[in-house]
C-alpha positions as CSV (number, residue, x, y, z in Angstrom):
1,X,15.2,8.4,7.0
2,X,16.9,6.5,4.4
3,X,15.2,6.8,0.8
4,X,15.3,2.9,0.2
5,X,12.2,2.4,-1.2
6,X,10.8,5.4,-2.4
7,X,12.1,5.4,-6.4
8,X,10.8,2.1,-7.0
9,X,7.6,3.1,-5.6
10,X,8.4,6.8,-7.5
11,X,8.6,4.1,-11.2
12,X,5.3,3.6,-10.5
13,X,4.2,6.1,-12.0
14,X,6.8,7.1,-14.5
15,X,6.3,3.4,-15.7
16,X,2.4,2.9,-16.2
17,X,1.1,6.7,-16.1
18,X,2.0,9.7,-19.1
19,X,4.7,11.9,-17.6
20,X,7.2,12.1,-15.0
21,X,6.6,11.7,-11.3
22,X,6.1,14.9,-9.7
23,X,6.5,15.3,-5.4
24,X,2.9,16.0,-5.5
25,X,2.2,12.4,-6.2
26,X,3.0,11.7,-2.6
27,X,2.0,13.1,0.6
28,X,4.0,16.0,1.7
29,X,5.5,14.9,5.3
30,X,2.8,16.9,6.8
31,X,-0.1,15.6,5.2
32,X,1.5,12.5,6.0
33,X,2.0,13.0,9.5
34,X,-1.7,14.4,9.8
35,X,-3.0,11.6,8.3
36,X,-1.1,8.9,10.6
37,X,-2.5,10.8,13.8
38,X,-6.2,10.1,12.8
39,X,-5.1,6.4,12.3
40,X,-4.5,3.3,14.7
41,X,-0.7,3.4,15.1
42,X,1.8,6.5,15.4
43,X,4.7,5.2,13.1
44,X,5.0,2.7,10.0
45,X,7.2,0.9,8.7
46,X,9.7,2.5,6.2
47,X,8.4,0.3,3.4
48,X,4.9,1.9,3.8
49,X,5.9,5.2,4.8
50,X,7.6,5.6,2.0
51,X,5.1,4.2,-0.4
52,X,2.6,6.7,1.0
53,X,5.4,10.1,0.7
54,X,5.9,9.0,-2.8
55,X,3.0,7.8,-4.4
56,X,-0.1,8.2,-1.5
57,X,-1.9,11.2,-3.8
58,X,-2.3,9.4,-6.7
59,X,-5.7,8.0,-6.8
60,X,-5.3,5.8,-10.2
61,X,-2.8,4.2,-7.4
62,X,-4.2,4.4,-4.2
63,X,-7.6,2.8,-5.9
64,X,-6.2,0.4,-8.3
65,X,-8.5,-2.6,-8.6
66,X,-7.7,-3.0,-4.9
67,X,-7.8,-0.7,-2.3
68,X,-4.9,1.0,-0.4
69,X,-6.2,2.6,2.6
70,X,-4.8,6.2,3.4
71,X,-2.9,6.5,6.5
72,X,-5.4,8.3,8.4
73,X,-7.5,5.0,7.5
74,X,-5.4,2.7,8.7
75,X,-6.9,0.3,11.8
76,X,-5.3,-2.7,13.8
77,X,-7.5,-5.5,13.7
78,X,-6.6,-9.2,15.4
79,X,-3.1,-7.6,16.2
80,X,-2.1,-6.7,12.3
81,X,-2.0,-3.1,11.0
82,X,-4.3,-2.9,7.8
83,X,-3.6,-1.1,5.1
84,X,-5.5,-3.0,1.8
85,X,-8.5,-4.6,0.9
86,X,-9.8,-5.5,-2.0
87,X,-12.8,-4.7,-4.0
88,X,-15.3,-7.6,-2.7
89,X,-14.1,-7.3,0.9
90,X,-13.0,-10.7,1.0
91,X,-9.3,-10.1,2.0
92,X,-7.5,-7.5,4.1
93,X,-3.9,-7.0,3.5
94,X,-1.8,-6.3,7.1
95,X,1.2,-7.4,9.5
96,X,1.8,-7.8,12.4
97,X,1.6,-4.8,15.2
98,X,5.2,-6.0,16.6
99,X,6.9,-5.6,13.6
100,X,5.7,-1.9,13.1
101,X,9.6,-0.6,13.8
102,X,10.9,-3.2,11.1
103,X,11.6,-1.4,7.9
104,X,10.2,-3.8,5.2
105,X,8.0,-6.5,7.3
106,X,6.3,-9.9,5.7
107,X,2.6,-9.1,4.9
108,X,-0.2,-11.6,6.0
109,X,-3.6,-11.4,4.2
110,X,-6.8,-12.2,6.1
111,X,-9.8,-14.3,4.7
112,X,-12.3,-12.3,6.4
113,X,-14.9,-14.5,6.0
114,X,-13.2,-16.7,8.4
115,X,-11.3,-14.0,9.9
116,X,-8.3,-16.3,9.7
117,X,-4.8,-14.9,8.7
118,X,-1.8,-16.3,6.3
119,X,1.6,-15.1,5.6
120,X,2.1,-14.2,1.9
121,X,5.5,-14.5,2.0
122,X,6.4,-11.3,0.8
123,X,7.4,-7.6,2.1
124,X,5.9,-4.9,2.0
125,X,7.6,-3.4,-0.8
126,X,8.1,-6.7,-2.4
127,X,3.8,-7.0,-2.2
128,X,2.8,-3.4,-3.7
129,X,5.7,-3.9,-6.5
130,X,4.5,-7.3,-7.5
131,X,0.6,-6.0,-6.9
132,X,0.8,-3.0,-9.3
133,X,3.0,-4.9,-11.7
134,X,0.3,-7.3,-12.1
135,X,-2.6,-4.9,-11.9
136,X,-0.8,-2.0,-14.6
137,X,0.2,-5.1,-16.8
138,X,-2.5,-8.2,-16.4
139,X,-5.9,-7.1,-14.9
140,X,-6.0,-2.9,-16.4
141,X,-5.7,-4.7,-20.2
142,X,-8.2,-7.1,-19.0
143,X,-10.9,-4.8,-18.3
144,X,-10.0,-2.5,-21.2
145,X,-10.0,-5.1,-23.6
146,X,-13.6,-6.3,-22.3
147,X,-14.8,-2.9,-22.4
């Protein structure tokens, strides 16, 4: 499998952590295919997969302001493959089970208190870039500064 993704996931961590990214920030490809057998679906999307082999071990990631579930966590609800929720458990993150073979599909985010689903208009990769961005560089000095 093509590497597309994975070193923008990998500047993650080089860019908002101390120190270099190390192969034990991600799942090793048998943790990772461990994990996806306890989950709802048998493959990902390259995007995601990728995410999780590069970055799924580190938990100032995984569990930054939102939630990313772990693959073994990962449940299809109302025909979208979840993967994120956030802290209150007002929104889930997903897309769409029939795009689960496309390599960077559109994410849709569910208002779960009326279970009702909108397209955000990004990837994927697009959505955890843009999400960590904001988290590493709006909402983590935010909370420090109001500590």
């Amino acid at each position: 499998m093509s590497e597309l993704f994975s070193q923008s996931y990998r500047n993650i961590v080089t860019d908002h952590f101390e120190g270099e990214w190390e192969p034990d920030d991600g799942l090793s490809a048998r943790e990772y295919a461990d994990a996806l057998a306890e989950s709802d679906v048998t493959v990902l999307p390259a995007a995601l997969e990728q995410f999780y082999r590069s970055v799924g071990a580190v938990e100032d990631i995984m569990e930054a302001y939102y939630f990313v579930w772990d693959p073994d966590e990962l449940e299809v609800q109302d025909g979208y493959v979840c993967f994120m929720e956030d802290e209150d458990d007002r929104y889930t993150w997903g897309f769409p089970v029939e795009s689960l073979n496309v390599p960077d599909p559109l994410v849709f985010r569910r208002f779960n208190a009326k279970d009702t689903w909108a397209e955000t208009g990004a990837t994927i990769s697009e959505y955890l870039l843009d999400y960590f961005e904001w988290v590493f560089t709006e909402v983590e000095p935010a909370v420090e500064e109001d500590l």
